[in-house]
C-alpha positions, -999 to 999 in steps of 0.1 A, spaced: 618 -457 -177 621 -424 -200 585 -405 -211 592 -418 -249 588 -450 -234 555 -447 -215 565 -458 -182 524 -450 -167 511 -473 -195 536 -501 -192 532 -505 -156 495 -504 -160 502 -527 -187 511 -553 -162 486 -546 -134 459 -550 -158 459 -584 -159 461 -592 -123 438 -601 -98 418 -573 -73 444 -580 -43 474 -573 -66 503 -556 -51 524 -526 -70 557 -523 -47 578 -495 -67 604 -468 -62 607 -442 -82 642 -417 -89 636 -380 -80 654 -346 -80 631 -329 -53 654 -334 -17 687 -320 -36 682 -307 -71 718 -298 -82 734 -325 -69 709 -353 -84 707 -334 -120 745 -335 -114 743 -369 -115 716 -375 -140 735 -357 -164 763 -379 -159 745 -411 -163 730 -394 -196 770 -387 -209 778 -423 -205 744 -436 -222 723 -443 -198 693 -415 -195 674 -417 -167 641 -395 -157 634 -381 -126 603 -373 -113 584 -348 -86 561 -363 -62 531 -354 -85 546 -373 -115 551 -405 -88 517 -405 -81 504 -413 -117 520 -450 -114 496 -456 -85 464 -436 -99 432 -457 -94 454 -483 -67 447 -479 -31 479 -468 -17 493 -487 20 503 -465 50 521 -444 50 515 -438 10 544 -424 -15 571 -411 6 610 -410 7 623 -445 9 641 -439 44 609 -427 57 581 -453 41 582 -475 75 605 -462 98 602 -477 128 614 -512 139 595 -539 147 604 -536 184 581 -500 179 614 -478 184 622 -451 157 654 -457 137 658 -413 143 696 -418 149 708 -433 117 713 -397 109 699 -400 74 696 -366 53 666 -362 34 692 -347 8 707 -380 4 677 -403 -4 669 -395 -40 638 -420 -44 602 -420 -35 587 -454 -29 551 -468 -24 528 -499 -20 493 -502 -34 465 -525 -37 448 -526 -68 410 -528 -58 
């Protein structure tokens, strides 16, 4: 969702309603693991019509402001829950930080 479109509101929009118990389960796009090569891309997207915004950790956080986040909080997709449910780390799937351009999270609202 683009700024003109108030992506914070709308989402609060929809939690507002619900129940204390509520779950938010969202990922959000970013720039900040490989800057050129993601802009790269964004600008593409924007050439063909579709915009898309990008956003730094900080500007992640406003969507769960107020929600009480889940272990282990807003982090890189590939790193939210790494470990299998046998308690082994997946460390050798040799995934670049570089090449996971989304932060993603799962609160509770209150």
């Amino acid at each position: 969702m683009l700024d003109e479109h108030d992506a914070v509101g709308i989402v609060r929009g929809l939690l507002d309603p619900l129940p204390s118990g509520s779950c938010l389960a969202m990922s959000v796009g970013t720039a900040d693991f490989a800057p050129d090569e993601v802009g790269r891309v964004a600008r593409e997207y924007a050439a063909r019509g579709m915009p898309m915004r990008l956003r730094t950790l900080p500007e992640a956080a406003e969507f769960f402001e107020g929600l009480d986040l889940v272990e282990p909080g807003i982090a890189q997709v590939h790193k939210w829950r790494p470990n299998r449910t046998d308690g082994t780390e997946n460390s050798g799937l040799g995934i670049r930080d570089e090449d996971i351009a989304m932060y993603g999270a799962v609160a509770r609202k209150p």
